[in-house]
C-alpha positions, 0 to 999 in steps of 0.5 A: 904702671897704669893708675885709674887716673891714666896717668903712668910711670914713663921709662925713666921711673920704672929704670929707677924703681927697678934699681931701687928694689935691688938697693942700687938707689937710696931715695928717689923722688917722684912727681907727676909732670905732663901726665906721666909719673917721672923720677925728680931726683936720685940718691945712690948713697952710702951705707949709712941711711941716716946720714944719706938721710941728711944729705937729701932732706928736706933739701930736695923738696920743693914746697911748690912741687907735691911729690912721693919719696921713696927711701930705703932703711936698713934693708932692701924691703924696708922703704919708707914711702912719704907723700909730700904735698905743702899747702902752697902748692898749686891744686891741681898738682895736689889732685893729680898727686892724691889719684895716683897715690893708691896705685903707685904704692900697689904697682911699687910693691906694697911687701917693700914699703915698710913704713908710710908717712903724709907730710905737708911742711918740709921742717917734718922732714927732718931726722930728728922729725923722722925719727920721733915719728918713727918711733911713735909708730914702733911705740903702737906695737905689732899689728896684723895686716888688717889693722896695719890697713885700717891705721893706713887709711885713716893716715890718708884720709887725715892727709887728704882732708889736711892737704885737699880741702879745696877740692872736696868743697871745690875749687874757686878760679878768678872768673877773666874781665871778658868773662864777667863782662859776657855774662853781666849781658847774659843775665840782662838778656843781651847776648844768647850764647856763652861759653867758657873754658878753664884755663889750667895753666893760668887757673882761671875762668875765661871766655872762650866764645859769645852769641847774639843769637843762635837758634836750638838746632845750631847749638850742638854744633857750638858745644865741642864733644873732644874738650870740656866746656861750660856754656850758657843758653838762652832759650826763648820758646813757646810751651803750651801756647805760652812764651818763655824764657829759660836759661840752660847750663850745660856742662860737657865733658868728653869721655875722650879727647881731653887731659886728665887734670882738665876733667879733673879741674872742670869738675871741681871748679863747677860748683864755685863758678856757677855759685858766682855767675848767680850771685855775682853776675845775677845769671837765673839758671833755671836747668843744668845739663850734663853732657858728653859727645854721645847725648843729644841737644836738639831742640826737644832733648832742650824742652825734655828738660825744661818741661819732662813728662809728668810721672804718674804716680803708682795706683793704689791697691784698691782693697776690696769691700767687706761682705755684708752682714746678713741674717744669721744661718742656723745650721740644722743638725 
């Protein structure tokens, strides 16, 4: 089981899924952990769902901890499929949860998932939540697949925008002392080189490194090509006879070599910080690049952005001139 994140279903969960489909499991709980989609917990159970139902929830959820759960009904195809992710839990384990959510349901088996639930407070977890839900549902009526789809998506996309508001508009991670200290002397011309790292541990911006200077030619071997980075450049150079000074932005990040959450993290955290290194650290960033391990910085890859080739604006088409009025032809018959 692969999803379009890469993060797959390790041994574990594919052993329970399988017992799962053959009414060996009642509930199986699933989280992302290291990558991987792995089961949290199991519930063989009785006969009677509704009381094995009481006996795992909400208990076995974590308001901290954004998981599916799989919960079998009456019969062995007719699995109730809830996606819990509470408000307080830690973002990047709302975006890893959110990626791997439409291909979960896919390599499951969408003909065994009979009903879909988002929940985002552990109290709707309850029967008596369920059941109400359950039949407020039953109460819309039979609908073809088409509108079963549509009525689907909107559920997702409803949970989506309630649980991961922070990473459609992006996520803000505290910028460390050293950081700010480094860009403060960035923006007053003091230090040449910046570079940063996010920390997804600790969800923080930190510095990972400081030039005093650095010349074009060097900086691609101070950008890493197998890690994401946020760096800064001063760049001091003479364009057309006339010195300048231009601040860059470059924003790497490897097609390899790095984790899923990583990339996932950098890009969202990208808007916020550059927001506060402008308006916070008075850093002027006159361009932004965007790289990975095959573009090129040298120095003129550094002045095609600054300066790009003026475009030629298309010619227009020149109609041509109306004939002149001359003295009227009398034509003899």
């Amino acid at each position: 089981m692969a999803c379009q994140t890469g993060i797959r279903a390790n041994a574990a969960l594919r052993n329970a899924l399988n017992s799962g489909k053959q009414a060996k499991l009642r509930l199986i709980k699933i989280v992302v952990n290291n990558e991987e989609m792995t089961p949290n917990y199991e519930f063989a159970g009785s006969a009677n769902w509704r009381d094995d139902w009481k006996a795992c929830l909400p208990e076995c959820v974590d308001a901290y901890e954004p998981c599916f759960i799989l919960f079998r009904l009456n019969t062995i195809t007719e699995w109730v499929l809830i996606t819990f992710v509470d408000d307080r839990a830690p973002v990047r384990e709302k975006m890893l949860l959110a990626a791997t959510c439409a291909t979960f349901k896919s390599e499951f088996g969408q003909c065994y998932i009979e009903h879909e639930k988002h929940v985002t407070d552990r109290k709707d977890l309850t029967l008596d939540a369920f059941e109400s839900w359950l039949k407020a549902k039953t109460e819309l009526g039979p609908m073809s697949e088409v509108e079963r789809e549509l009525h689907n998506a909107q559920q997702e996309r409803a949970a989506i925008a309630h649980a991961g508001p922070q990473h459609l508009k992006g996520v803000a991670f505290p910028v460390d002392r050293n950081a700010e200290e480094a860009l403060r002397k960035l923006a007053n011309q003091q230090l040449t080189f910046v570079q940063l790292s996010v920390d997804t541990l600790n969800e923080a911006i930190k510095l990972e490194g400081t030039l005093d200077s650095l010349e074009p030619s060097a900086l691609a071997s101070k950008v890493p090509r197998d890690k994401p980075r946020y760096t800064f450049y001063n760049f001091d150079h003479t364009w057309e006879g006339v010195p300048q000074k231009c601040t860059l932005f470059i924003y790497s990040l490897p097609s390899s070599g790095s984790s899923i959450k990583e990339r996932m993290l950098y890009s969202s955290c990208k808007g916020p910080f550059l927001s506060a290194a402008q308006n916070q650290y008075n850093v002027v960033i006159t361009n932004k690049m965007e790289v990975d391990a095959r573009d090129d910085l040298s120095e003129k890859a550094l002045l095609e952005v600054i300066h790009p080739l003026p475009v030629e604006a298309p010619k227009q088409f020149a109609r041509p001139a109306p004939p002149r009025a001359g003295p009227r032809r009398i034509t003899k018959v």
